[in-house]
Backbone as XML, in Angstrom:
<?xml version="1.0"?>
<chain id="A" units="angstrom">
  <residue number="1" name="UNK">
    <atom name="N" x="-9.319" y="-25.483" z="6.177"/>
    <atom name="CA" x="-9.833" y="-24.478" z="7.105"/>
    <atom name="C" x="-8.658" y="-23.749" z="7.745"/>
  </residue>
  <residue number="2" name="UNK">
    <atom name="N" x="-8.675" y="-22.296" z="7.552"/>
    <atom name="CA" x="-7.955" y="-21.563" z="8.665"/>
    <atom name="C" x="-8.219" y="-20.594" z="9.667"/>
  </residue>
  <residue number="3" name="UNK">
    <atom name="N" x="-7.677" y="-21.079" z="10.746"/>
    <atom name="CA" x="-8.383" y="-20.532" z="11.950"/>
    <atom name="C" x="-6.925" y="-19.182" z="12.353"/>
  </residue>
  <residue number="4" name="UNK">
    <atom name="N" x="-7.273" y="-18.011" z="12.793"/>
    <atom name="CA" x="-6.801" y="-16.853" z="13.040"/>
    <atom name="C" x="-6.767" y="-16.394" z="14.514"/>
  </residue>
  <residue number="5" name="UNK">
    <atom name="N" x="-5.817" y="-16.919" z="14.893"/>
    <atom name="CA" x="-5.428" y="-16.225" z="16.273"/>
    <atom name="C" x="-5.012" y="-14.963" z="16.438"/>
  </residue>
  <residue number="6" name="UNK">
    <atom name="N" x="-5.416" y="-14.127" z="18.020"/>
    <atom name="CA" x="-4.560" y="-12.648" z="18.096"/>
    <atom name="C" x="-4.733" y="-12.809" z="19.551"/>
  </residue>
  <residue number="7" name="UNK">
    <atom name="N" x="-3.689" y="-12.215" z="19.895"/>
    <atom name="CA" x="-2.780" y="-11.432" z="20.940"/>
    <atom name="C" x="-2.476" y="-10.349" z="21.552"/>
  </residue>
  <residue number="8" name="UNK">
    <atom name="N" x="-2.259" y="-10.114" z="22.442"/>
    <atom name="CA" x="-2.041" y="-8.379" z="22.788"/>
    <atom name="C" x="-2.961" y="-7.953" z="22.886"/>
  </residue>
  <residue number="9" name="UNK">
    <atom name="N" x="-2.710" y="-6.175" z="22.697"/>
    <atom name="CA" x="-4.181" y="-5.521" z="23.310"/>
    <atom name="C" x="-4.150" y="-5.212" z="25.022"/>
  </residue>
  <residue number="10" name="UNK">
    <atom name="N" x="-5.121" y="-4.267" z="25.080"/>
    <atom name="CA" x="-4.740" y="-4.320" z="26.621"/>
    <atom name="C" x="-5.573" y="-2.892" z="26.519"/>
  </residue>
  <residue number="11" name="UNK">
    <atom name="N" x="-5.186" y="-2.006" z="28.094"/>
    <atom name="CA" x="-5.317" y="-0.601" z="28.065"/>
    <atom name="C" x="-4.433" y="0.040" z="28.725"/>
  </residue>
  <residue number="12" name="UNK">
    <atom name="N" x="-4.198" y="1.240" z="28.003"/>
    <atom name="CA" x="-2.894" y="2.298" z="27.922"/>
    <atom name="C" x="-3.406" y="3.519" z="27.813"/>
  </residue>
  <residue number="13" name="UNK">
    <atom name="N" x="-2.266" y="4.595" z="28.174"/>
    <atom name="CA" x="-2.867" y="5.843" z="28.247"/>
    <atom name="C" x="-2.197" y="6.385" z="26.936"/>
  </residue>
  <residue number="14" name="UNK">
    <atom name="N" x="-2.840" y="7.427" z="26.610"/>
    <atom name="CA" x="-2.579" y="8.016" z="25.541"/>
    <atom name="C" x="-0.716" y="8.155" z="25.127"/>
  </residue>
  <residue number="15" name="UNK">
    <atom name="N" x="-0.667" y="8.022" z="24.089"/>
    <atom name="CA" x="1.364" y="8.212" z="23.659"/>
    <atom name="C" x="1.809" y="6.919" z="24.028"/>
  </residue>
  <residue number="16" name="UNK">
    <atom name="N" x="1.202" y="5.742" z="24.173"/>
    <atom name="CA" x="1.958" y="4.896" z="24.939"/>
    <atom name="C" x="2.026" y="3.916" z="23.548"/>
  </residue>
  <residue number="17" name="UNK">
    <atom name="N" x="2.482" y="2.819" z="23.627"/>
    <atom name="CA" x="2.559" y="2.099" z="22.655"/>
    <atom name="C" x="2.057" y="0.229" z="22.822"/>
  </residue>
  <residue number="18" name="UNK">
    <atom name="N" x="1.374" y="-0.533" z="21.913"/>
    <atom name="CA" x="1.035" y="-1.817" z="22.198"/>
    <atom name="C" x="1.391" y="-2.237" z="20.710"/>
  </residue>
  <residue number="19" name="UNK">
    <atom name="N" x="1.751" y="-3.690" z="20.693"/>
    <atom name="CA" x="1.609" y="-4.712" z="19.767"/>
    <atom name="C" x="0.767" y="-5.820" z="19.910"/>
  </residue>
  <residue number="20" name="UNK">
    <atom name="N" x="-0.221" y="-5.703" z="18.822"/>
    <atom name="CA" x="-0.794" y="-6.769" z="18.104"/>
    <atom name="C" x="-0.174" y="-8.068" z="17.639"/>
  </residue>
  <residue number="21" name="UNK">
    <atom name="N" x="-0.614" y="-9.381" z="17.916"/>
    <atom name="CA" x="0.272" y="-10.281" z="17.256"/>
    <atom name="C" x="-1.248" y="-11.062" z="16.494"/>
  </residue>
  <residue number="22" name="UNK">
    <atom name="N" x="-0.739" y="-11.942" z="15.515"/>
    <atom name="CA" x="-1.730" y="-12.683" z="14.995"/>
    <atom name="C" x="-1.163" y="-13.563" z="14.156"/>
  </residue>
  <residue number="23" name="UNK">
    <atom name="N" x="-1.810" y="-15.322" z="14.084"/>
    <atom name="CA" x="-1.245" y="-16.367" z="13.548"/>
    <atom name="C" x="-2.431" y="-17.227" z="12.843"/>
  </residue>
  <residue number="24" name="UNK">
    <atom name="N" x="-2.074" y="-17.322" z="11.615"/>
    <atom name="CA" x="-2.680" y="-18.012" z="10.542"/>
    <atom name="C" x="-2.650" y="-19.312" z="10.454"/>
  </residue>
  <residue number="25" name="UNK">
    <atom name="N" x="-3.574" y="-20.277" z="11.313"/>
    <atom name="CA" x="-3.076" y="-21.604" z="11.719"/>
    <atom name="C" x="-4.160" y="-22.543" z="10.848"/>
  </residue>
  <residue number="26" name="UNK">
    <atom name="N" x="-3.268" y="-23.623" z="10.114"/>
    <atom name="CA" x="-4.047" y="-24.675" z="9.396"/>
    <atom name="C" x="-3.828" y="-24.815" z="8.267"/>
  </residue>
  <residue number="27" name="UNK">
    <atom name="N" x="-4.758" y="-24.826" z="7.614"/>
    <atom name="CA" x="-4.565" y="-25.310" z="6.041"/>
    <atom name="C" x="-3.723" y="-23.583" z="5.392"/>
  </residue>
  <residue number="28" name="UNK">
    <atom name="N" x="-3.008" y="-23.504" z="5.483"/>
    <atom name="CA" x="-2.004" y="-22.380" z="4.984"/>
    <atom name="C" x="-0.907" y="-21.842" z="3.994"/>
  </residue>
  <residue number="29" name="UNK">
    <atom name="N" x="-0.933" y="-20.874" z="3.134"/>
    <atom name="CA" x="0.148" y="-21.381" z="2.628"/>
    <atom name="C" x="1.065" y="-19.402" z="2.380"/>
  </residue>
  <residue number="30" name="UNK">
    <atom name="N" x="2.223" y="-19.588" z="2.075"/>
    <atom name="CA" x="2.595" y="-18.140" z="2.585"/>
    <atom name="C" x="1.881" y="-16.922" z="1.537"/>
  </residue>
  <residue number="31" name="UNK">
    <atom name="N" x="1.210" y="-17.563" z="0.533"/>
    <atom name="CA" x="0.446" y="-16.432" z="-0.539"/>
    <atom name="C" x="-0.953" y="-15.514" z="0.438"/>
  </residue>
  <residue number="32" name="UNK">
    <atom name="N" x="-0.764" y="-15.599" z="1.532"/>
    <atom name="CA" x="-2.196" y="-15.327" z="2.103"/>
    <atom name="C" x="-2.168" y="-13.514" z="2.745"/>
  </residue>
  <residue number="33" name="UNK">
    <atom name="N" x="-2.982" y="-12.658" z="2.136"/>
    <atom name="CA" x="-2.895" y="-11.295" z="2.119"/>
    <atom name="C" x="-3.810" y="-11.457" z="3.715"/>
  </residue>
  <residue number="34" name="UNK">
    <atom name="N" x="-2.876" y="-10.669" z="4.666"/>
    <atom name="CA" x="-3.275" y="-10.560" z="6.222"/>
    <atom name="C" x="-3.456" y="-8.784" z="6.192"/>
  </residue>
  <residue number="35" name="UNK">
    <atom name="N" x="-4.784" y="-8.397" z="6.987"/>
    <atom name="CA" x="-4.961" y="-7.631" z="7.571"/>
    <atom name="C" x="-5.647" y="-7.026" z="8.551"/>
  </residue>
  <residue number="36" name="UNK">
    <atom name="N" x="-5.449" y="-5.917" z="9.251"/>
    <atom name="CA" x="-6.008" y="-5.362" z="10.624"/>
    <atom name="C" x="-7.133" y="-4.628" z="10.413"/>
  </residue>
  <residue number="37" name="UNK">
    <atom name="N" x="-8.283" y="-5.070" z="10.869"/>
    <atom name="CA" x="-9.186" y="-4.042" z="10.957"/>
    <atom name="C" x="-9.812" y="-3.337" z="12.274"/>
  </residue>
  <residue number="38" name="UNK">
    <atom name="N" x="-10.576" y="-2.981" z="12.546"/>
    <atom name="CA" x="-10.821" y="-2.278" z="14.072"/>
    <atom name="C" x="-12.265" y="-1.853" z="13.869"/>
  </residue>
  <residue number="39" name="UNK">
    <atom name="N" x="-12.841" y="-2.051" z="15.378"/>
    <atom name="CA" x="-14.472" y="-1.941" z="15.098"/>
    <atom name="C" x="-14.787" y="-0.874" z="16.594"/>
  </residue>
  <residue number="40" name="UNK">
    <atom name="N" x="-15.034" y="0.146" z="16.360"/>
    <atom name="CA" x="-15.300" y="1.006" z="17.793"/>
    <atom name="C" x="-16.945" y="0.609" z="17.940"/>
  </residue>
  <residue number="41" name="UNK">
    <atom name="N" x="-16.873" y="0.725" z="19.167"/>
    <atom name="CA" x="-18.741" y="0.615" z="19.627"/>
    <atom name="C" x="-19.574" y="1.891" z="18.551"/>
  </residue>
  <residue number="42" name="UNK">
    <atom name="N" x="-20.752" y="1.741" z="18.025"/>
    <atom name="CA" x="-21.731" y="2.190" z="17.151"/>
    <atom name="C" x="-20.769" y="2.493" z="15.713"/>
  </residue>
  <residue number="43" name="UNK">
    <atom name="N" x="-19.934" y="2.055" z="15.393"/>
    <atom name="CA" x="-19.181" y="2.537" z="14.255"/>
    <atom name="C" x="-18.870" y="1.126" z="13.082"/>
  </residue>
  <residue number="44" name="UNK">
    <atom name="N" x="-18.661" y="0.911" z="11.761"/>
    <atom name="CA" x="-18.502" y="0.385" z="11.465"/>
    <atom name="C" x="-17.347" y="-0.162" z="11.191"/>
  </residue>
  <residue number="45" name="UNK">
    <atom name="N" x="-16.586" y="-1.782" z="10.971"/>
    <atom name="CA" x="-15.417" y="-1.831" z="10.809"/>
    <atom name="C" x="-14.757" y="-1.232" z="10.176"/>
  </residue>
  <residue number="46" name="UNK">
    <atom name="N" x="-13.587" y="-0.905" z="10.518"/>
    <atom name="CA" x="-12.528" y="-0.572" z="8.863"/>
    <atom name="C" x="-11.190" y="-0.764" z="9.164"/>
  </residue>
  <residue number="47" name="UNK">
    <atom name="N" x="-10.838" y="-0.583" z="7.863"/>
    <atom name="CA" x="-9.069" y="-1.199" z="7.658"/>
    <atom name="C" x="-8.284" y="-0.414" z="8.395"/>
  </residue>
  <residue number="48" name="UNK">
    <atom name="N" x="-7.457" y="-0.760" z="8.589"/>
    <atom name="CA" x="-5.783" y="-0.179" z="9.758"/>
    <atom name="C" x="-4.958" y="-0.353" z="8.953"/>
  </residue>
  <residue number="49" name="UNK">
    <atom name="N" x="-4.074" y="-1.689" z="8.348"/>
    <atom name="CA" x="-3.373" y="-2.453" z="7.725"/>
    <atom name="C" x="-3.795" y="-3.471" z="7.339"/>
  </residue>
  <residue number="50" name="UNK">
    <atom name="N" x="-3.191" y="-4.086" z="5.832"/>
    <atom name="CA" x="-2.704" y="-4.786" z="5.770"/>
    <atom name="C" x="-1.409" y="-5.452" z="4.736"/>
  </residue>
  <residue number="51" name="UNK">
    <atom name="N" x="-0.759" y="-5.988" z="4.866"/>
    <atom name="CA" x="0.406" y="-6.963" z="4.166"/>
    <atom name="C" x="0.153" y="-8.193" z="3.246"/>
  </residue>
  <residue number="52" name="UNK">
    <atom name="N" x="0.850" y="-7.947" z="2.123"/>
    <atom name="CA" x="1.001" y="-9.349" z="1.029"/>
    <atom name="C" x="1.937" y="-10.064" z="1.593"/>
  </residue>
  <residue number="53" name="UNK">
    <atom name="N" x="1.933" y="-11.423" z="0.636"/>
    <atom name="CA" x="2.712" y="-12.251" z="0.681"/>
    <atom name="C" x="3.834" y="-11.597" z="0.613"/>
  </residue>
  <residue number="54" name="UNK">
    <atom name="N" x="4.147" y="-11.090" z="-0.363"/>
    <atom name="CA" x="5.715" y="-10.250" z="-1.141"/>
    <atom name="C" x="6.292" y="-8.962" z="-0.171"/>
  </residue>
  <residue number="55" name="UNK">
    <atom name="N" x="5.087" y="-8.667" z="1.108"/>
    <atom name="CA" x="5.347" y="-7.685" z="1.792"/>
    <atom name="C" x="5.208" y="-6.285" z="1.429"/>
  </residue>
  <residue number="56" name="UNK">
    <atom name="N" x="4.177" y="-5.808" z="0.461"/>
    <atom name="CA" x="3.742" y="-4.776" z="0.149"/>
    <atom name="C" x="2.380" y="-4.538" z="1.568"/>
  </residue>
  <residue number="57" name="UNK">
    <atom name="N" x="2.519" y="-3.750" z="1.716"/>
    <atom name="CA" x="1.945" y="-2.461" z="2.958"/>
    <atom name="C" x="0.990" y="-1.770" z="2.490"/>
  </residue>
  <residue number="58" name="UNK">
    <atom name="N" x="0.155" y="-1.641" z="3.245"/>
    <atom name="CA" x="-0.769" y="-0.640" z="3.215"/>
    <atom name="C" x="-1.590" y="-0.160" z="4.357"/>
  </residue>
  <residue number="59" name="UNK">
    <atom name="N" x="-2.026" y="1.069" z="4.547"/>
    <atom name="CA" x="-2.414" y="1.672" z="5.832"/>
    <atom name="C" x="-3.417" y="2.806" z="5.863"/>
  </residue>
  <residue number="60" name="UNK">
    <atom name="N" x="-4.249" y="3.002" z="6.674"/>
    <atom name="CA" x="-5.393" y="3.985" z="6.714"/>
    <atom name="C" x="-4.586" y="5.261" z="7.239"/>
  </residue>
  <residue number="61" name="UNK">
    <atom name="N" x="-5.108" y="6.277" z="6.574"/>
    <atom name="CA" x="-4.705" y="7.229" z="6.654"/>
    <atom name="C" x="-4.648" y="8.048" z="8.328"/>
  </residue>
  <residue number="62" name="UNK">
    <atom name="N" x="-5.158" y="7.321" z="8.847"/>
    <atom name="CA" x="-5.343" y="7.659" z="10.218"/>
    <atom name="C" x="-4.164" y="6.953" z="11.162"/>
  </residue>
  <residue number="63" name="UNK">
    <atom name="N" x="-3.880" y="6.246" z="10.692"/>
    <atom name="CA" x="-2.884" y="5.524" z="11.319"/>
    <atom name="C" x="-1.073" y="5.407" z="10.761"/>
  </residue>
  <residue number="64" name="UNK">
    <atom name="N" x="-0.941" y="6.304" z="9.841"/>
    <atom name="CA" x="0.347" y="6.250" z="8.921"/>
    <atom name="C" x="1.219" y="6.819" z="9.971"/>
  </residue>
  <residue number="65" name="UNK">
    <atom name="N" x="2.181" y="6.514" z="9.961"/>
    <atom name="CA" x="3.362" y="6.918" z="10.419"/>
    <atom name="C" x="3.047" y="6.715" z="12.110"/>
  </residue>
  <residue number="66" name="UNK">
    <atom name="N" x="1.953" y="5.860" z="12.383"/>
    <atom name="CA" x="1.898" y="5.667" z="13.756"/>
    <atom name="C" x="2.604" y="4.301" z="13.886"/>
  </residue>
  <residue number="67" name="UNK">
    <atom name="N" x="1.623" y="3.653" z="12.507"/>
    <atom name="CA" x="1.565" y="1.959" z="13.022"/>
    <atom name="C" x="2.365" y="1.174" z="12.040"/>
  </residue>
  <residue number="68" name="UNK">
    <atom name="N" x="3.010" y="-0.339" z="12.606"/>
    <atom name="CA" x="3.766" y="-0.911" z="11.243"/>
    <atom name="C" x="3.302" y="-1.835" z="11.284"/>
  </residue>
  <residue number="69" name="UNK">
    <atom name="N" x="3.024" y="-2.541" z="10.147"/>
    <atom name="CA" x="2.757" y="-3.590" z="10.319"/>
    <atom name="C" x="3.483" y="-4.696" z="9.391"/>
  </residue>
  <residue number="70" name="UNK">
    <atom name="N" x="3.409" y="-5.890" z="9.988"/>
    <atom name="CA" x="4.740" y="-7.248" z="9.524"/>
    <atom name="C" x="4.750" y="-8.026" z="9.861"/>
  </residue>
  <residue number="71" name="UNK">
    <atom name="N" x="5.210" y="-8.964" z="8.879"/>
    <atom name="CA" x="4.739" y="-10.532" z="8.854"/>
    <atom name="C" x="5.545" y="-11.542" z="8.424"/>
  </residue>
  <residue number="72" name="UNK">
    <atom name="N" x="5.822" y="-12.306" z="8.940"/>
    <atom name="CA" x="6.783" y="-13.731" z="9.117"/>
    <atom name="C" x="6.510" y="-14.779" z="7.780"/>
  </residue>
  <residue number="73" name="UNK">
    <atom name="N" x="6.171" y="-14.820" z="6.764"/>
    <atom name="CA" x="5.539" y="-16.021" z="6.399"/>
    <atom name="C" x="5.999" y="-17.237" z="6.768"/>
  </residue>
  <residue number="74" name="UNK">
    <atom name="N" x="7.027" y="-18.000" z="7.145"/>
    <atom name="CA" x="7.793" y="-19.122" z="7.423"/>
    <atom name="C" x="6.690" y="-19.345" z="8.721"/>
  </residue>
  <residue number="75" name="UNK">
    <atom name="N" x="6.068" y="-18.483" z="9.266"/>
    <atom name="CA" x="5.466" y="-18.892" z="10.550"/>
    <atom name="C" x="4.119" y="-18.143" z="10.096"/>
  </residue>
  <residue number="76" name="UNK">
    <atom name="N" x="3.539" y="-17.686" z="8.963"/>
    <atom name="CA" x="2.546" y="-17.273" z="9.160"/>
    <atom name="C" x="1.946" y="-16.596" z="10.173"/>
  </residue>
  <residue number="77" name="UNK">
    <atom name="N" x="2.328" y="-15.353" z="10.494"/>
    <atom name="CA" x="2.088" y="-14.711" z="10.878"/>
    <atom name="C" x="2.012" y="-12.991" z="11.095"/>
  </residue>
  <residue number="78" name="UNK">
    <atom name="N" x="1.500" y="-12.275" z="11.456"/>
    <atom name="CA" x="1.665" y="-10.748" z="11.152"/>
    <atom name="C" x="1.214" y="-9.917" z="12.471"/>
  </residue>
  <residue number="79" name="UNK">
    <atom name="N" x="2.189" y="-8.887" z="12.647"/>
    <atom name="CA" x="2.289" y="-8.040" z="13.773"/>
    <atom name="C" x="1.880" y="-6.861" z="13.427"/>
  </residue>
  <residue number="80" name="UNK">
    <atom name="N" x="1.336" y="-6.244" z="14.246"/>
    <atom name="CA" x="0.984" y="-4.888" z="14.394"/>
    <atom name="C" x="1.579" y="-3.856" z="15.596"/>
  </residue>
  <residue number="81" name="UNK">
    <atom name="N" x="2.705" y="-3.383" z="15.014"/>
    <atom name="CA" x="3.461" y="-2.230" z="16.079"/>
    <atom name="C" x="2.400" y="-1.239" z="16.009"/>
  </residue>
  <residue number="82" name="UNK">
    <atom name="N" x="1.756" y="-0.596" z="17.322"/>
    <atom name="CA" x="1.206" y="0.729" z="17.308"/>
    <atom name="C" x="1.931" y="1.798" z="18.462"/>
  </residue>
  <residue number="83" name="UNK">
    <atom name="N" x="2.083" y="2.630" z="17.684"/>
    <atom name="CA" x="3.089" y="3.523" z="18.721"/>
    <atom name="C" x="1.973" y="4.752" z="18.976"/>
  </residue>
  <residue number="84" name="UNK">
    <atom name="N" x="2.480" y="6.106" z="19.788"/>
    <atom name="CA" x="1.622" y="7.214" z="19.741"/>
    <atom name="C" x="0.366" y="7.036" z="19.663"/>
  </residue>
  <residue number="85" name="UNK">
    <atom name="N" x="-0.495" y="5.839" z="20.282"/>
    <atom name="CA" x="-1.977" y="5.820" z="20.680"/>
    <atom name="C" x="-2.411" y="6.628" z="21.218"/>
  </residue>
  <residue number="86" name="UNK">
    <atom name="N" x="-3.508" y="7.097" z="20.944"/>
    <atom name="CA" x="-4.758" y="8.349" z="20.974"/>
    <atom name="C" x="-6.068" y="7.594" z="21.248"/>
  </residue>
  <residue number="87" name="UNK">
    <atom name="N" x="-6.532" y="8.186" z="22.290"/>
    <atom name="CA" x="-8.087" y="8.213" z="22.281"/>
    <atom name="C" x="-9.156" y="6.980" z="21.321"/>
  </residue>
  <residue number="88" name="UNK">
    <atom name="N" x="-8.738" y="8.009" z="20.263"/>
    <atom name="CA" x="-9.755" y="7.530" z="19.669"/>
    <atom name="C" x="-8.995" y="6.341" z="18.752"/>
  </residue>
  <residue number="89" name="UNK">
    <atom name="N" x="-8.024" y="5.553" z="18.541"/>
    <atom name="CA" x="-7.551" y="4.141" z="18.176"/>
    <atom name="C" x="-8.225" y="2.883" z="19.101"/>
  </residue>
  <residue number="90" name="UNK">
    <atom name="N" x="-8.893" y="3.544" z="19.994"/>
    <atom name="CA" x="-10.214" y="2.680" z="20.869"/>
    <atom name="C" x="-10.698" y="1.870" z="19.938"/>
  </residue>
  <residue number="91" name="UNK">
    <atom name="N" x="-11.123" y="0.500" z="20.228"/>
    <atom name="CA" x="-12.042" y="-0.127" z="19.204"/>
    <atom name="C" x="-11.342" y="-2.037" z="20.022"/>
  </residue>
  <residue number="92" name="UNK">
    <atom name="N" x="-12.133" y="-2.647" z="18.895"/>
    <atom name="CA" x="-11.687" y="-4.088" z="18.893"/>
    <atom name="C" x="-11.062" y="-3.871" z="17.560"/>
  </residue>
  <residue number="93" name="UNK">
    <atom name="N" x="-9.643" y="-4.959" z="17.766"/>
    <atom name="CA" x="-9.244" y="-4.904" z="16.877"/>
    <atom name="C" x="-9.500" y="-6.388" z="16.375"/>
  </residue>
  <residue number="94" name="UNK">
    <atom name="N" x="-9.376" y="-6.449" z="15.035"/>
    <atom name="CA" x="-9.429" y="-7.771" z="14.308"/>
    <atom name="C" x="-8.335" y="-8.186" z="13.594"/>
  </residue>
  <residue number="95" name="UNK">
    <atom name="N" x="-7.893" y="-9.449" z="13.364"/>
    <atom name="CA" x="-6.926" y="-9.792" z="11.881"/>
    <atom name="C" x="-7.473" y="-10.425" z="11.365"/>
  </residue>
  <residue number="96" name="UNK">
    <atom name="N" x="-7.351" y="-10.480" z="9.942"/>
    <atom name="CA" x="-8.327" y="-11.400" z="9.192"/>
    <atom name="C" x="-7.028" y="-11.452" z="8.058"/>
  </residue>
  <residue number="97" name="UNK">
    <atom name="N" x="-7.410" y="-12.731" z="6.899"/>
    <atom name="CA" x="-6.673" y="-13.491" z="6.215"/>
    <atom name="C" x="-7.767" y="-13.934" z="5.175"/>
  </residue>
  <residue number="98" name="UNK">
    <atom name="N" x="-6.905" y="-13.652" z="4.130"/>
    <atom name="CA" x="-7.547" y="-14.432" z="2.869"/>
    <atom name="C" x="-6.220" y="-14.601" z="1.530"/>
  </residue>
  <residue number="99" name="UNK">
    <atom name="N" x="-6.842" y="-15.714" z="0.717"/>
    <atom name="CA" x="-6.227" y="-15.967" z="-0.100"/>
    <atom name="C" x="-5.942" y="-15.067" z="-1.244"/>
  </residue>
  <residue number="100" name="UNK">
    <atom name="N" x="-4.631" y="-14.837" z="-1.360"/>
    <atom name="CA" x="-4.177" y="-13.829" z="-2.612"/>
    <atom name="C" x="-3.313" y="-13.075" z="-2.315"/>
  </residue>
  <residue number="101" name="UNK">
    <atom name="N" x="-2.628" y="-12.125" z="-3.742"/>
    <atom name="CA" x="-1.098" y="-11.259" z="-3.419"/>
    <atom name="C" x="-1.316" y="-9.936" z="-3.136"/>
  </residue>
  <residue number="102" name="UNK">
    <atom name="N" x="-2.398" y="-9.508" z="-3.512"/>
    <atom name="CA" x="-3.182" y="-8.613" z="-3.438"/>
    <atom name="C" x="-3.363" y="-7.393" z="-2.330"/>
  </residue>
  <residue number="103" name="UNK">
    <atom name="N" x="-3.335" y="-6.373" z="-1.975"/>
    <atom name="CA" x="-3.349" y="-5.523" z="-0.747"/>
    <atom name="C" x="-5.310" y="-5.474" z="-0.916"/>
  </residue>
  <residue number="104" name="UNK">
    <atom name="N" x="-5.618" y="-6.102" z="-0.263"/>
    <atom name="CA" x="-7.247" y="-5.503" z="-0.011"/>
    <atom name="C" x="-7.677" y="-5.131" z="0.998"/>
  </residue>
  <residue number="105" name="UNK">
    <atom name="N" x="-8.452" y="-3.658" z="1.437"/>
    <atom name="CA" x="-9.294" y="-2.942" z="2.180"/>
    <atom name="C" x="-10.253" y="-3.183" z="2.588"/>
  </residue>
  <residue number="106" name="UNK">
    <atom name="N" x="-11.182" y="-3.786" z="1.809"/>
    <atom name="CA" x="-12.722" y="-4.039" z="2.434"/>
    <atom name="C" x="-12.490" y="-5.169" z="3.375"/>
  </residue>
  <residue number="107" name="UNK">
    <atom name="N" x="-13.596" y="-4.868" z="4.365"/>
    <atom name="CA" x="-13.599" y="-6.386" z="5.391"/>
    <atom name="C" x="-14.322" y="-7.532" z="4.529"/>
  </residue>
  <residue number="108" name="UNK">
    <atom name="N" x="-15.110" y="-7.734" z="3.291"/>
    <atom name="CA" x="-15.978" y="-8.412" z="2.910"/>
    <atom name="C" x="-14.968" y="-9.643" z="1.985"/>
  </residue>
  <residue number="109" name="UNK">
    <atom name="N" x="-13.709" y="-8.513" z="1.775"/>
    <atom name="CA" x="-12.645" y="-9.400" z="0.811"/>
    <atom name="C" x="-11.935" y="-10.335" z="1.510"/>
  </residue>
  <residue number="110" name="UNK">
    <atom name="N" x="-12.080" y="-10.979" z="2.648"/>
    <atom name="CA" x="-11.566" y="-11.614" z="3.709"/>
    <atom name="C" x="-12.296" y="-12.628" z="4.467"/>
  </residue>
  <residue number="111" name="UNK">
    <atom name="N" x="-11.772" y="-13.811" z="3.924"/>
    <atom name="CA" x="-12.517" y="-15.032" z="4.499"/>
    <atom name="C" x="-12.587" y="-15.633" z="6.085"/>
  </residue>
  <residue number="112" name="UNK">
    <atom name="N" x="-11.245" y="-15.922" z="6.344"/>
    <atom name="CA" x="-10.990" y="-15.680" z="7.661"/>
    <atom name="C" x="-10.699" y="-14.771" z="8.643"/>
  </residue>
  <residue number="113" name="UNK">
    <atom name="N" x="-11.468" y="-14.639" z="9.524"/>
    <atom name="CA" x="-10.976" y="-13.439" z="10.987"/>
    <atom name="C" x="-10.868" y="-14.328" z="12.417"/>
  </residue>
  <residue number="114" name="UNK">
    <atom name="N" x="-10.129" y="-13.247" z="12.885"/>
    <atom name="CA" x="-9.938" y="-14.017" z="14.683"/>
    <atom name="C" x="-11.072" y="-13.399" z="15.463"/>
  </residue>
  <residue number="115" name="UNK">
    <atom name="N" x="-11.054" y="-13.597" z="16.658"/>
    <atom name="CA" x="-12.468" y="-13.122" z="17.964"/>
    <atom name="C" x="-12.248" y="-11.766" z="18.163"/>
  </residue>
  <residue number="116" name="UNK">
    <atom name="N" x="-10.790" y="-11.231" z="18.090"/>
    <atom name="CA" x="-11.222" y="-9.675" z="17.833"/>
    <atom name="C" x="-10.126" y="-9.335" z="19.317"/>
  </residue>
  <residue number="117" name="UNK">
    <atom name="N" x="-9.386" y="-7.957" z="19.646"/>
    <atom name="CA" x="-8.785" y="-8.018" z="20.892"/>
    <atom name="C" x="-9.367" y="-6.719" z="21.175"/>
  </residue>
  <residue number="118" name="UNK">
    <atom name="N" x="-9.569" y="-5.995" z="22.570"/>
    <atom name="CA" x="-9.843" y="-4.926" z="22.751"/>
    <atom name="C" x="-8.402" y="-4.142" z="23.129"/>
  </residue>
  <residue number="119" name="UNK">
    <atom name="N" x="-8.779" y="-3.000" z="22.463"/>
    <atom name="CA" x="-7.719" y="-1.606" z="22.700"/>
    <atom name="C" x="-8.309" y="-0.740" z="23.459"/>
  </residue>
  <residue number="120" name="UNK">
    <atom name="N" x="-7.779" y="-0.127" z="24.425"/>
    <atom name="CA" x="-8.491" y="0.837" z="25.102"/>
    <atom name="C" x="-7.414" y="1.806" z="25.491"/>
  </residue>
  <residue number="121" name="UNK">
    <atom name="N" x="-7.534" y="2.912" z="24.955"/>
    <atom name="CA" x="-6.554" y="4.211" z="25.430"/>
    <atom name="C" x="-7.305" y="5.528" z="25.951"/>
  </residue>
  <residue number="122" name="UNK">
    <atom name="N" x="-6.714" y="5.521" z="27.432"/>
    <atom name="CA" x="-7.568" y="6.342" z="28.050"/>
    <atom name="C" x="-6.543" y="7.694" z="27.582"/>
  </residue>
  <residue number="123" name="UNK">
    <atom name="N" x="-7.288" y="8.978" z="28.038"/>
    <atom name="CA" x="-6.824" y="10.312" z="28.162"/>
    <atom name="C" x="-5.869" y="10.500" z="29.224"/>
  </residue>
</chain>
């Protein structure tokens, strides 16, 4: 069993910047493809980032050149730098983890998730 912790989060005004932290605790091993998703009130989840084992990247087009995201494997774990927050990057954010080298997008491809952190960026 692996259980998915996160961190951070908060509320900020627009341009400002927060980090996400999140840790892959338990039965673990460093092959495990981690990523960010985000859920705004009436909207459905979707991807932000996420990172392979090998450290291949990937990112929603809404968020490129805002956000980085990176990950420790020796400690299992993966960060989310978000810089230049806007409005609408509002949402809960999630990390979730599943087995493989793989960059995957859908939330359905992902076995484990954490409780979720709230972002809130006012105007």
């Amino acid at each position: 069993q692996v259980q998915v912790l996160e961190s951070g989060g908060g509320l900020v005004q627009a341009g400002a910047s927060l980090r996400l932290s999140c840790a892959a605790i338990g039965r673990t091993a460093s092959y495990y493809t981690m990523g960010w998703f985000r859920q705004a009130p009436g909207k459905e989840r979707e991807f932000v980032a996420a990172s392979t084992w090998s450290d291949n990247t990937s990112y929603a087009d809404s968020v490129k050149g805002r956000f980085t995201i990176s990950r420790d494997n020796a400690k299992n774990t993966v960060d989310l730098q978000m810089n230049s927050l806007k409005p609408e990057d509002t949402a809960v954010y999630y990390c979730a983890a599943t087995l493989g080298k793989t960059i995957l997008i859908l939330p359905t491809a992902y076995n484990y998730w954490g409780q979720g952190t709230q972002v809130t960026v006012s105007s």
